[in-house]
C-alpha positions in Angstrom: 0.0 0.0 0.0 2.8 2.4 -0.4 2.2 5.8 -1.5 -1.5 5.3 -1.6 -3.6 6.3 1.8 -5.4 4.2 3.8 -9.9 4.3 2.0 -11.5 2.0 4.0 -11.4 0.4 7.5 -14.3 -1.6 9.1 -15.3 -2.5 12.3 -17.2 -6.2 12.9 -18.3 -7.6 15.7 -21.7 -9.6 17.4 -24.6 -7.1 18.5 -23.9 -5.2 21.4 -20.0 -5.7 21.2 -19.7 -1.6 21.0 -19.3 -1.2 17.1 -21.4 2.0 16.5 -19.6 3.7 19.1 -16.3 2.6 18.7 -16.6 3.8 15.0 -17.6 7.2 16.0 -15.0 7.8 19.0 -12.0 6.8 16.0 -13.6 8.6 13.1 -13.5 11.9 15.6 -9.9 10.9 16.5 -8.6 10.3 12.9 -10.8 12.7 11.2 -12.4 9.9 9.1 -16.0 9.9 7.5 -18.3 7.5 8.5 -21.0 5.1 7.0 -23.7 3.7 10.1 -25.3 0.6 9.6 -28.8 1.3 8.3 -31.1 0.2 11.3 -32.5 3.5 11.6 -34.7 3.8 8.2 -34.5 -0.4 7.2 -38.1 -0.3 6.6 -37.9 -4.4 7.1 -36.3 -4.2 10.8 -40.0 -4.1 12.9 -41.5 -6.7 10.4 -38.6 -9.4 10.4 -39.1 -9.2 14.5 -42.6 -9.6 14.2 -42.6 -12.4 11.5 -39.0 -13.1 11.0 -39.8 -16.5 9.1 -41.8 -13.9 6.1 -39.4 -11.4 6.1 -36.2 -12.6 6.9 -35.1 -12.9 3.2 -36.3 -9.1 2.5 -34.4 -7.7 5.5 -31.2 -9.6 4.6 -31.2 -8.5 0.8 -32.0 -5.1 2.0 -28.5 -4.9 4.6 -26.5 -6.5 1.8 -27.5 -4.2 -1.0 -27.1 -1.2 1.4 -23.8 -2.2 2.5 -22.5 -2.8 -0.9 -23.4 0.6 -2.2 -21.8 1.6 1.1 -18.2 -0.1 -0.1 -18.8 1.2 -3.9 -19.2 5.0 -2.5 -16.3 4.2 0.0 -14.1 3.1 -3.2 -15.2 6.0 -5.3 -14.3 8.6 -2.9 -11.2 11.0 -2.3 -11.5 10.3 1.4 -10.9 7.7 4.5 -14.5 6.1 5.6 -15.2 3.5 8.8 -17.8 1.5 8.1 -20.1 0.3 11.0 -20.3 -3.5 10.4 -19.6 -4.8 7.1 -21.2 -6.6 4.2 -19.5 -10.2 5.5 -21.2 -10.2 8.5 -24.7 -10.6 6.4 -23.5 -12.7 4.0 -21.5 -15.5 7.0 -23.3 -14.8 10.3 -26.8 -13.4 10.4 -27.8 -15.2 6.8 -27.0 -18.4 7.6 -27.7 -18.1 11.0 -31.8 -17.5 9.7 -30.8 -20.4 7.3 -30.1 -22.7 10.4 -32.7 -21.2 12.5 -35.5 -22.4 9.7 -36.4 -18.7 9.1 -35.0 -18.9 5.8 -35.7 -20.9 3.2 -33.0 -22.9 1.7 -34.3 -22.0 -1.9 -34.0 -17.9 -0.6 -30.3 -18.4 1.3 -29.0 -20.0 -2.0 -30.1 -17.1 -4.2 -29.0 -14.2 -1.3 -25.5 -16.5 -1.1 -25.1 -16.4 -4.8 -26.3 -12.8 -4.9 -23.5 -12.2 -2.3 -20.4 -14.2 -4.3 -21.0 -12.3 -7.0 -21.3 -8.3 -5.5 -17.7 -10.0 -3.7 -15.9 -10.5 -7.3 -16.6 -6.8 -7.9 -15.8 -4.9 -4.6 -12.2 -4.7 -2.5 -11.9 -5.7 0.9 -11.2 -3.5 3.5 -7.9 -2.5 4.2 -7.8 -2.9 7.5 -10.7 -4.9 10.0 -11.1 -4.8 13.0 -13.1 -7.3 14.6 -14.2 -7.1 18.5 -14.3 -9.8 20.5 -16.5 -9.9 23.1 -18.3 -12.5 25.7 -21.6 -13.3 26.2 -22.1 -11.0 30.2 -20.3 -8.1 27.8 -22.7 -7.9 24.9 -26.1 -8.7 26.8 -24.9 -5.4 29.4 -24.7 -3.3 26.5 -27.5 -4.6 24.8 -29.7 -3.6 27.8 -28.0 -0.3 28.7 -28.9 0.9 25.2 -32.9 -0.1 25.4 -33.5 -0.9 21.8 -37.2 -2.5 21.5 -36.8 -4.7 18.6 -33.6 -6.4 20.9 -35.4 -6.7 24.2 -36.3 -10.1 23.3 -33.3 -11.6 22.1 -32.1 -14.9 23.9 -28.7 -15.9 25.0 -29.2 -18.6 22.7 -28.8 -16.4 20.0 -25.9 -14.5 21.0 -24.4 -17.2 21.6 -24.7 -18.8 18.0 -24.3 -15.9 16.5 -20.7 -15.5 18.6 -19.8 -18.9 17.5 -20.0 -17.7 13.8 -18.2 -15.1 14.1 -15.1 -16.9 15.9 -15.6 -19.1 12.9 -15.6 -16.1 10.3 -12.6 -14.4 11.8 -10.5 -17.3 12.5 -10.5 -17.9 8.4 -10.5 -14.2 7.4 -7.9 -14.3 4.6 -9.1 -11.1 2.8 -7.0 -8.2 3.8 -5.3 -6.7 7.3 -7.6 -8.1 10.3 -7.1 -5.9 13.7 -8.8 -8.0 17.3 -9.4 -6.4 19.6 -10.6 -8.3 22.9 -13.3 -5.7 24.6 -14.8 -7.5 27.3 -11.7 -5.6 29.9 -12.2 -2.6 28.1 -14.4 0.5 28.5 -13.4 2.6 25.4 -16.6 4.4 25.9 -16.2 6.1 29.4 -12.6 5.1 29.5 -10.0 7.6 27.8 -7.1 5.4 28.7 -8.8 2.2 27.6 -9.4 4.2 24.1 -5.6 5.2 24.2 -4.8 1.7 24.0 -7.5 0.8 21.5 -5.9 4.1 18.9 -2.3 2.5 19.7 -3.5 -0.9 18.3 -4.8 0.8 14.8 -2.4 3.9 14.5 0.5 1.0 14.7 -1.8 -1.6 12.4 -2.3 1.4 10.1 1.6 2.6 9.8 2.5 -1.2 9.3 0.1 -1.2 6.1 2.8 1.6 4.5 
């Protein structure tokens, strides 16, 4: 990567593991742009957690196609962007988790899958992830010290499967620089010095990448 700047890094990580904020506190501290994951105006969100087995197909096409117009705009552009969550977390966690879960069908998982590989052959990865790893006690306190509705009823169950994807995503993540960060010891949020630690770990992942 010499002589060319550093376009896209992305943070991953299970719900609750402190993504949205993490992104904001380093795009403040490096001056980057950001891209949110679209929960806010996903006009499938209320329905999948009312009837996830009719619409869990819709919502997933929805987060993928909005996430990969996020990484064509990120590629286009003059300047660094974080992305909040990335397009491999819908395509090898929360998709196949539905999948396993019988809320998908298989006939709707192979098209979104297939859909997936190809969006893949056209985008880059990013150029550096970073990918938090947190327990099970860590995400559920976050989870209910934020008070989202839709997420009240979530089980450990589901946490839990979902955590066990991502240990299996991130174990084989091949694509580009991967950054982990363990979080359940760290408060980066109310913590400065936990944050100083967390900027050390990218500012010296970033300056290796040149």
């Amino acid at each position: 990567m010499s002589n060319k700047k550093i376009k896209h890094v992305a943070i991953a990580g299970n719900i609750g593991a402190g993504k949205t904020t993490l992104t904001t506190k380093l795009a403040n501290h490096f001056g980057w742009g950001v891209h949110y994951e679209d929960t806010e105006v996903n006009p499938y969100l209320s329905d999948f957690y009312d009837d996830m087995n009719r619409w869990s197909f819709h919502l997933q096409i929805y987060f993928l196609n909005s996430r990969y117009q996020q990484v064509l705009q990120i590629r286009k552009g003059e300047e660094t962007i974080i992305q909040d969550r990335t397009i491999y977390e819908d395509a090898y966690i929360f998709a196949p988790n539905l999948y396993e879960m019988g809320l998908m069908s298989e006939r709707d998982f192979n098209n979104y899958t297939t859909l997936f590989k190809t969006m893949m052959s056209q985008v880059k990865p990013p150029d550096l992830l970073i990918y938090l790893r947190a327990g099970i006690p860590k995400l559920v306190s976050h989870i209910h010290s934020r008070g989202r509705d839709y997420e009240g009823s979530m089980s450990l169950e589901y946490l839990k499967r979902l955590n066990e994807k991502y240990e299996r995503w991130i174990n084989k993540y091949n694509e580009g620089n991967l950054l982990i960060i363990p979080v359940d010891d760290l408060d980066f949020e109310n913590n400065q010095e936990d944050f100083g630690k967390v900027i050390n770990l990218v500012d010296s992942e970033i300056n290796g990448l040149f």
